[in-house]
C-alpha positions as CSV (number, residue, x, y, z in Angstrom):
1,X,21.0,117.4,159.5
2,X,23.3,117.7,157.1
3,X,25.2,114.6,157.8
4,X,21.9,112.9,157.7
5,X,21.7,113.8,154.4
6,X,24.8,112.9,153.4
7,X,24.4,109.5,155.2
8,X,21.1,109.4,152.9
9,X,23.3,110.0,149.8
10,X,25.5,107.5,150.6
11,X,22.8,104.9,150.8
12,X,21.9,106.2,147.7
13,X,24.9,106.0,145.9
14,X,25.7,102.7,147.5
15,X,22.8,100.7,146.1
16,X,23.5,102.6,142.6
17,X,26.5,100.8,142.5
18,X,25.7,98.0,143.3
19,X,23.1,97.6,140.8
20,X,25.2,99.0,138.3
21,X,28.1,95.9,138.9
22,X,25.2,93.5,139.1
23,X,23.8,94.9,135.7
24,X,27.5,94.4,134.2
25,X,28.2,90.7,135.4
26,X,24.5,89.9,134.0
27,X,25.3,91.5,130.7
28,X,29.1,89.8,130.6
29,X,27.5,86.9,131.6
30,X,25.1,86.7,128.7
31,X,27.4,88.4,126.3
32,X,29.8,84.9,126.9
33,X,27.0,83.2,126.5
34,X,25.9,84.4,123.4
35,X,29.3,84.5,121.9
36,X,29.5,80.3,123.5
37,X,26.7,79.7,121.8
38,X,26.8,81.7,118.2
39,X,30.4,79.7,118.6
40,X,28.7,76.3,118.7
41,X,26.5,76.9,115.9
42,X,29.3,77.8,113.7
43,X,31.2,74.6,114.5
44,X,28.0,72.8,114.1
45,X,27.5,74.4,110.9
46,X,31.0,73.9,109.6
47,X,31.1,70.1,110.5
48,X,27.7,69.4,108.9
49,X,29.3,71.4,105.8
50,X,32.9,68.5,105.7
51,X,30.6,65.9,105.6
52,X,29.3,66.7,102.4
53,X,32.0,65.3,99.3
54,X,32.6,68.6,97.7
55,X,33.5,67.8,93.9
56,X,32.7,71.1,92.8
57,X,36.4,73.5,93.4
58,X,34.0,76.7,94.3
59,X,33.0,74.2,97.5
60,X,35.8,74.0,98.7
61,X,37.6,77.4,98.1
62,X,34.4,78.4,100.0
63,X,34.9,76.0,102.9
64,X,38.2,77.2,103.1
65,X,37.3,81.0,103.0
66,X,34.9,80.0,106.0
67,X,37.5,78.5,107.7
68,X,40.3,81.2,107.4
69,X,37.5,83.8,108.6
70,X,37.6,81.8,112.0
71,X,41.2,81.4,112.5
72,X,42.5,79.7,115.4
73,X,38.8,78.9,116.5
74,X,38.5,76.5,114.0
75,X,41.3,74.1,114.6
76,X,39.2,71.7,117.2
77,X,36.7,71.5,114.2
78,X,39.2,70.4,111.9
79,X,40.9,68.0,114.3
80,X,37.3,66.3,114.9
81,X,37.2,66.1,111.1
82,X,40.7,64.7,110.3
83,X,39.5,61.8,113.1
84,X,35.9,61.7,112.3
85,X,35.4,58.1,110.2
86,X,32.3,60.0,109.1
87,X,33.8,62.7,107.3
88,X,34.5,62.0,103.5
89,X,38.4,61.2,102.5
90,X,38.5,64.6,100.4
91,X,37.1,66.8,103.9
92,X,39.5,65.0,105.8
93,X,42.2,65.9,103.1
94,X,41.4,69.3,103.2
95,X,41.5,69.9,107.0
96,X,44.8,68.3,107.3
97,X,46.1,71.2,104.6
98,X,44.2,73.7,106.5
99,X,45.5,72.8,109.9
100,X,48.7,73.6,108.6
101,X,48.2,76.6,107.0
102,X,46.5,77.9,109.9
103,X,48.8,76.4,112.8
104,X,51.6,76.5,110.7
105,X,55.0,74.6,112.3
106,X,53.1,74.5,115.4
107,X,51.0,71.4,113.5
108,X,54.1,69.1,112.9
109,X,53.6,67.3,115.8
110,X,50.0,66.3,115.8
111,X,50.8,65.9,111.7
112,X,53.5,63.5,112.3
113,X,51.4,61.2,114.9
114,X,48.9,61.0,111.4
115,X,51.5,59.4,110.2
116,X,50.6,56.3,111.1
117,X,46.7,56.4,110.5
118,X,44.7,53.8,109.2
119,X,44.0,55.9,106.1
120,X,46.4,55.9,103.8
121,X,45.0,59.4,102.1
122,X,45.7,61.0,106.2
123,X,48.9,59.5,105.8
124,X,49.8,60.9,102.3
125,X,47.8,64.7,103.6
126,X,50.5,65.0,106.6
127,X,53.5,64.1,104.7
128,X,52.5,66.9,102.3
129,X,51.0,69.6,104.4
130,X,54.3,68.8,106.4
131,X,56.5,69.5,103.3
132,X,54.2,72.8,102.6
133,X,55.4,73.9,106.0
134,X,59.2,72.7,105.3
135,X,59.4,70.8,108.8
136,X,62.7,68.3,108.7
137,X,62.4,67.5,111.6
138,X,60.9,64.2,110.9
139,X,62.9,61.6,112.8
140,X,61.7,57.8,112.9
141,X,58.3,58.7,111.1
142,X,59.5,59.5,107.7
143,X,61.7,56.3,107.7
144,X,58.7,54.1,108.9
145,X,56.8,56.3,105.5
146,X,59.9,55.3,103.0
147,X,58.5,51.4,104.2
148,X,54.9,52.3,103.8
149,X,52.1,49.9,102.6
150,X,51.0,52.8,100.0
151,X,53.2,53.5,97.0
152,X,51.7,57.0,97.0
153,X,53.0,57.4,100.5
154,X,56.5,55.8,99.8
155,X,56.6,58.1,97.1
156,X,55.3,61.1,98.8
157,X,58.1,60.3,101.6
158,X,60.4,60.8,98.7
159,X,59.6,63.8,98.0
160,X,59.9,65.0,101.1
161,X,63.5,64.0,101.3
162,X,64.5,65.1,98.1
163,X,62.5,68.6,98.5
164,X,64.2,69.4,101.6
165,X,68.1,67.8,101.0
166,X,66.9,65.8,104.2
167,X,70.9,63.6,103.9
168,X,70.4,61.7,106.9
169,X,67.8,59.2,105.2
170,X,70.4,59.1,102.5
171,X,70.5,54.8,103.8
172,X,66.8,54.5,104.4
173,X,66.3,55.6,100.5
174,X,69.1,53.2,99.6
175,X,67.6,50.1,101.3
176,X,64.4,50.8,99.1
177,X,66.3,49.3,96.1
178,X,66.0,46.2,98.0
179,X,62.1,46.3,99.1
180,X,60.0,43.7,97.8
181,X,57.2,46.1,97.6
182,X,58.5,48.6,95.5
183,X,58.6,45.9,92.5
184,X,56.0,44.0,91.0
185,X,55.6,40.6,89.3
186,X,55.5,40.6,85.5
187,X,55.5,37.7,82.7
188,X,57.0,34.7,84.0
189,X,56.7,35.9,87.4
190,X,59.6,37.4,86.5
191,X,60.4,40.4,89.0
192,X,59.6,44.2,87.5
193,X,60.7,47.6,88.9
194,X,58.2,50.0,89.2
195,X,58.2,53.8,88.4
196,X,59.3,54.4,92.4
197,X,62.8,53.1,91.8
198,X,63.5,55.2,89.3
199,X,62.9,57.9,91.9
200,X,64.7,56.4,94.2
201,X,67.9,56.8,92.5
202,X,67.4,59.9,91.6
203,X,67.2,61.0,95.1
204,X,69.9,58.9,95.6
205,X,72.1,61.2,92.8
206,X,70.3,64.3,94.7
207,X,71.7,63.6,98.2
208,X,75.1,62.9,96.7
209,X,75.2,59.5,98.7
210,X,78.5,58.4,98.0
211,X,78.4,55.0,98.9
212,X,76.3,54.3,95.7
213,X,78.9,55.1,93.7
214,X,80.2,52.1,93.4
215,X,77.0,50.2,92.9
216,X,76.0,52.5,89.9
217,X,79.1,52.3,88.4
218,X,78.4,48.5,88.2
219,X,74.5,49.4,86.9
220,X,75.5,51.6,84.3
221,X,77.0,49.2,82.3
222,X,74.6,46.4,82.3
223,X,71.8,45.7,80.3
224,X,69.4,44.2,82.6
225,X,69.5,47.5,83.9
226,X,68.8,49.6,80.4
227,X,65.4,50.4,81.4
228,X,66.5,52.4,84.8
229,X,70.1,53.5,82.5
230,X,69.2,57.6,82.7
231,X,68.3,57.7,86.4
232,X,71.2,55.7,87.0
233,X,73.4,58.2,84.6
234,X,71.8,61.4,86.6
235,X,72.7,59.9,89.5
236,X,76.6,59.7,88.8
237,X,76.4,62.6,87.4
238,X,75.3,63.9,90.6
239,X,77.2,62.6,92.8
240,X,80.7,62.5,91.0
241,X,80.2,66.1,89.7
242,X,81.3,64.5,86.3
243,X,79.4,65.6,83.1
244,X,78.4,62.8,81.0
245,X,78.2,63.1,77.1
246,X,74.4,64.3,76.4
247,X,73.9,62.0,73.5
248,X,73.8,58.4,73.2
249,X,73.8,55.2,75.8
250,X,77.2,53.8,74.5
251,X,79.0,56.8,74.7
252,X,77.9,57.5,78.1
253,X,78.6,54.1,79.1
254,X,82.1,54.8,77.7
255,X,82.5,58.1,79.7
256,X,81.5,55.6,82.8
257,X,83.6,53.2,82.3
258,X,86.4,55.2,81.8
259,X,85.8,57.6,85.0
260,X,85.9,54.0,86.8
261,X,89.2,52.9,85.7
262,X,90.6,56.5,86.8
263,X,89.1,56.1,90.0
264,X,90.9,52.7,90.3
């Protein structure tokens, strides 16, 4: 009898379980479900909110707010953004930034493919968000950006070089002197340089490329070159170590000429 009953218990028992697990895998089931789905509607939500052109700054502190509360589940949403035509140029500039900030160094290689978009404003978002991040790791990209059809980008590139002592483009910045595109045509189709090269020498002085020396020393002195005479002066001064007198264009060209004849 009494193993009867115990058989009975067992039975008992048995089947309790058994609905028990079955209760569980239904709930787990529709608790992935609902999570999926609750999911889906905030990455519906979010993309129909990039593809208005937020003007107002509260926007877009607010999108961002939105998209830091999701973390790692939003970076899909902000890829499909960044390579969405649809998307506004000022959504797609904000999810490249936010990518990075939420990615961090783990971005640089899906930033640096960008590098090469169509769109010159994904172009110039990379190389910054890429600088934010302080990734020099750059290789053939960054050169193919100092040749860019953008002067923002060329200029960005730059930036990036100069920011982050990056002395191995040191010859890709140099051969910009020489780039048709970084000059314009003025009166008399006469050939004009425009604000870029300026930069470009000074980046040249911050690198300490030495084989400019030379070239400068040469530049310093002449008077077609008077309107690009202080970069060219910072630059020596960089790169020589030399202090230049801090008043007037003769003197300094003085203080050149002499520190060229020592150094012959």
């Amino acid at each position: 009898m009494n193993s009867r009953k115990c058989l009975d218990n067992y039975k008992l028992f048995s089947s309790f379980f058994k609905f028990c697990a079955l209760f569980l895998i239904l709930n787990a089931h529709h608790l992935h479900s609902s999570i999926r789905d609750n999911y889906s509607f905030k990455k519906i939500e979010l993309l129909e909110k990039f593809k208005k052109d937020h003007k107002n700054q509260k926007d877009i502190v607010k999108l961002k707010k939105e998209v830091f509360n999701l973390g790692g589940k939003a970076v899909p949403t902000l890829i499909e953004v960044m390579k969405g035509q649809k998307y506004p140029d000022r959504s797609r500039w904000t999810a490249t930034f936010l990518l990075g900030r939420i990615m961090g160094k783990k971005s640089s290689p899906f930033l640096l493919n960008f590098l090469e978009h169509p769109n010159w404003v994904l172009r110039l978002a990379s190389l910054k968000t890429l600088l934010i991040l302080k990734e020099n790791n750059l290789g053939t990209a960054l050169k193919k950006s100092l040749k860019d059809k953008s002067l923002l980008v060329r200029s960005q590139a730059l930036e990036n070089i100069k920011r982050l002592n990056l002395k191995e483009y040191s010859k890709d910045v140099w051969a910009m002197l020489f780039d048709e595109r970084n000059y314009h045509q003025g009166k008399n189709k006469k050939r004009k340089r425009t604000q870029i090269i300026k930069k470009v020498i000074k980046v040249l002085g911050e690198l300490q490329f030495k084989e400019a020396l030379r070239p400068l020393l040469t530049l310093v002195k002449n008077e077609k070159y008077r309107d690009i005479f202080y970069e060219v002066d910072y630059s020596l001064q960089k790169i020589t170590g030399e202090k230049s007198p801090s008043k007037g264009r003769v003197t300094k060209i003085n203080f050149w000429e002499s520190f060229s004849r020592r150094k012959d």
